[in-house]
C-alpha positions as CSV (number, residue, x, y, z in Angstrom):
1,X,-0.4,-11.7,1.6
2,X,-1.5,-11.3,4.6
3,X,-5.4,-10.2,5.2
4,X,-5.7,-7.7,1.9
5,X,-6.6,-4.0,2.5
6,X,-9.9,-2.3,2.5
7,X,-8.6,0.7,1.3
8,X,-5.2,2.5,0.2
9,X,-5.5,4.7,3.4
10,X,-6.2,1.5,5.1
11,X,-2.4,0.0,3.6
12,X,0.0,3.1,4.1
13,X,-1.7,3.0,8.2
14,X,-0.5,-0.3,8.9
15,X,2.8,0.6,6.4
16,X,3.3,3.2,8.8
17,X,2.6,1.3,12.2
18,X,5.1,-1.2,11.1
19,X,7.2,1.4,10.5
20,X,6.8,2.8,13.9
21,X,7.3,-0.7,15.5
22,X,10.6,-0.8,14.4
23,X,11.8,1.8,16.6
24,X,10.8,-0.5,19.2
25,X,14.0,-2.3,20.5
26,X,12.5,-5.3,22.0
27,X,11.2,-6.7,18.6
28,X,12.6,-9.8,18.2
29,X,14.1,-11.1,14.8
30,X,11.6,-13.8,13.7
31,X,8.7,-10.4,14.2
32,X,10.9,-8.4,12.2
33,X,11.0,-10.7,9.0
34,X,7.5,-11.0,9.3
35,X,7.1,-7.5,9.6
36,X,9.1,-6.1,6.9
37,X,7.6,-9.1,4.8
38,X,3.9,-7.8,5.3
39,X,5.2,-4.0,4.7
40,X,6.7,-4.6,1.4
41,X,3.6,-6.8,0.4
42,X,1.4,-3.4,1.6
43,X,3.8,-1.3,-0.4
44,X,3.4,-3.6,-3.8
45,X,-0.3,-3.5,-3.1
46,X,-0.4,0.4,-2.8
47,X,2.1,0.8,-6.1
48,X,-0.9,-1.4,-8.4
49,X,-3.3,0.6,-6.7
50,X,-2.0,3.7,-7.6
51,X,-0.7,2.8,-11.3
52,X,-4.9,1.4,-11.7
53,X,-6.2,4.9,-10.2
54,X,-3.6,7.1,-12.1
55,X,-4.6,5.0,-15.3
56,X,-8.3,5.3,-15.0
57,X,-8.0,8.9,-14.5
58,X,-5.9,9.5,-17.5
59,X,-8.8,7.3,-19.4
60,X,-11.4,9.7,-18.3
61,X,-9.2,12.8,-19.4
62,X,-8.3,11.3,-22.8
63,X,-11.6,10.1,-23.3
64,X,-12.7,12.1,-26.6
65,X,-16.5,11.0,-25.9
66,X,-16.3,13.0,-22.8
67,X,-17.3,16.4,-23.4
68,X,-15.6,18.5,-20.4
């Protein structure tokens, strides 16, 4: 991967500017690759993010030491 993201808002930006770039018609073929390459490595990186946050919060809400 590429340089890795600061931040899960920091991923689905640059998700979305590639996303945007593809509209653009004079991307050539060789930047495409690349850029649908780095977009599906962001994507991964935001799916173990998410699966990690939505884990540690049902820890803390199943956590029977924790009296909410």
């Amino acid at each position: 991967m590429e340089k890795e993201p600061k931040s899960y808002v920091e991923a689905i930006a640059e998700v979305e500017k590639i996303v945007a770039g593809f509209n653009d018609a004079s991307m050539d073929v060789d930047t495409l690759a690349a850029r649908v390459r780095r977009a599906t490595e962001l994507i991964a990186w935001c799916k173990q993010r998410l699966a990690k946050a939505e884990k540690e919060v049902s820890d803390v809400l199943n956590d029977p030491a924790d009296p909410q």
